[in-house]
C-alpha positions in Angstrom: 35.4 -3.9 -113.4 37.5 -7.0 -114.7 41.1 -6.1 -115.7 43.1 -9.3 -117.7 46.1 -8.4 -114.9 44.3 -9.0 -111.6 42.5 -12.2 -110.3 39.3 -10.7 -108.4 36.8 -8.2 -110.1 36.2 -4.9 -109.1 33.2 -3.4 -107.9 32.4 0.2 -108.5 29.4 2.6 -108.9 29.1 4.7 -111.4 27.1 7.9 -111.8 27.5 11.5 -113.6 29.8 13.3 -112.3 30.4 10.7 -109.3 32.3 7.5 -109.2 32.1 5.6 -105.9 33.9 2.8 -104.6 32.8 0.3 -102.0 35.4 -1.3 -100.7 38.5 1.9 -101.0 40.8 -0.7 -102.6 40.0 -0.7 -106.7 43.6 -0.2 -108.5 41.1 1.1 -111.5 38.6 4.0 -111.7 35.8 4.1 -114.5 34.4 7.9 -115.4 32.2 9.1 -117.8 33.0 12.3 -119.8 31.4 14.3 -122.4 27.9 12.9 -121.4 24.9 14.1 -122.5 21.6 14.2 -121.4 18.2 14.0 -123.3 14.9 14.6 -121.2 13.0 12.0 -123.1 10.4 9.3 -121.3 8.6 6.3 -122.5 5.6 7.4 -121.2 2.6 8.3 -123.1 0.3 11.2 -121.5 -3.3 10.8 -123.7 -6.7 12.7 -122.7 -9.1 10.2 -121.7 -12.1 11.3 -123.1 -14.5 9.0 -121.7 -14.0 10.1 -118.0 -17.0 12.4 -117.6 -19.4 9.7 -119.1 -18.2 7.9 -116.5 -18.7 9.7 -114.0 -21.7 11.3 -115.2 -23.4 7.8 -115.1 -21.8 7.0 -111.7 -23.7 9.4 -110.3 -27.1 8.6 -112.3 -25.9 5.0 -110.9 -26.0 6.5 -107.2 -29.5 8.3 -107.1 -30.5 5.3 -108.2 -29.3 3.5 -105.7 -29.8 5.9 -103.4 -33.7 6.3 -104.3 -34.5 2.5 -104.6 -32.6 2.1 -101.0 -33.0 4.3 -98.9 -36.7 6.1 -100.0 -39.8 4.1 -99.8 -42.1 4.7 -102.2 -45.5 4.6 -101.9 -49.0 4.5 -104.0 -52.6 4.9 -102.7 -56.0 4.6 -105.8 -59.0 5.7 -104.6 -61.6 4.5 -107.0 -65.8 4.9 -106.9 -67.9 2.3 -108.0 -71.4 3.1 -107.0 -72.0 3.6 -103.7 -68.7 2.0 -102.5 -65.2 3.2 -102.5 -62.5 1.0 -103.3 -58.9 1.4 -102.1 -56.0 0.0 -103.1 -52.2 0.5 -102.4 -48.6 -0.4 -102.9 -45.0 0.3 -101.3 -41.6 -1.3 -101.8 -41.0 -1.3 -97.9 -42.4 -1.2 -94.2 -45.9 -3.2 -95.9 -47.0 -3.3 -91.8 -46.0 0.5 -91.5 -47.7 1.5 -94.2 -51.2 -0.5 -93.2 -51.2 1.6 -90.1 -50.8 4.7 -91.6 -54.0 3.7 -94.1 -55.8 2.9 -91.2 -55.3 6.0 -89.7 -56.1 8.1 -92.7 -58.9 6.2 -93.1 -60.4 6.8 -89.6 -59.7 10.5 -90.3 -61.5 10.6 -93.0 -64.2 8.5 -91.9 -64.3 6.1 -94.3 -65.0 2.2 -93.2 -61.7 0.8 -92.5 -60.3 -1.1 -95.6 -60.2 -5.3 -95.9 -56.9 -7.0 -96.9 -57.5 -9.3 -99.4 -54.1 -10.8 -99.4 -55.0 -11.7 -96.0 -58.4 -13.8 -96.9 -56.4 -15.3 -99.4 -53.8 -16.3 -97.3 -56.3 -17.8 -95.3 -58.7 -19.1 -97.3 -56.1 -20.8 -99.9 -53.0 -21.6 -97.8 -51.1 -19.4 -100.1 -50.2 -15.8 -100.7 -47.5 -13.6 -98.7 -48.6 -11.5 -95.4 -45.2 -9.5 -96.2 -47.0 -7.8 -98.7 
């Protein structure tokens, strides 16, 4: 507070209903009366309607990522031509694994076990990818 008959300002807090002074030596004391409250905000509360397309393709996102992580998948063709059978196969992971397991089946079955051709090629050429 600043009165034109003192020198120093006085400080004071100011609430409804309460009027607090600091320092215990202000000559002046500030109230409110008559006040009256309206419980009105700035804010703005709005439905957001794109929330469960969000989260419905969040979790499309996650099988995804879930399927092309963590499971490996894997393709085996059988095909006759004549008197031979031809094999062929494919997986995203584990290529070595994978071989194994074809060799295996293929001893089960009885078939003759199966040539990598990626392998002569690697050879032969100097080029192609043992990783399969």
């Amino acid at each position: 507070m600043n009165s034109p008959n003192q020198e120093e300002n006085e400080v004071s807090f100011l609430a409804i209903g309460e009027n607090f002074d600091p320092s215990s030596s202000n000559h002046y004391r500030l109230t409110l009366s008559g006040a009256e409250t309206k419980h009105v905000t700035g804010l703005t509360v709005r439905k957001d309607y794109t929330l469960p397309f969000l989260i419905v393709g969040g979790a499309i996102f996650m099988i995804g990522l879930v399927q092309g992580s963590y499971w490996t998948h894997r393709r085996i063709w059988l095909k006759q031509e004549g008197d031979r059978t031809v094999l062929a196969a494919h997986t995203n992971k584990s290529w070595y694994g994978f071989k194994q397991e074809i060799f295996e089946l293929t001893e089960k079955l009885g078939i003759s076990e199966p040539i990598d051709r990626r392998d002569d090629v690697g050879s032969s050429k100097g080029e192609g990818s043992k990783n399969g």
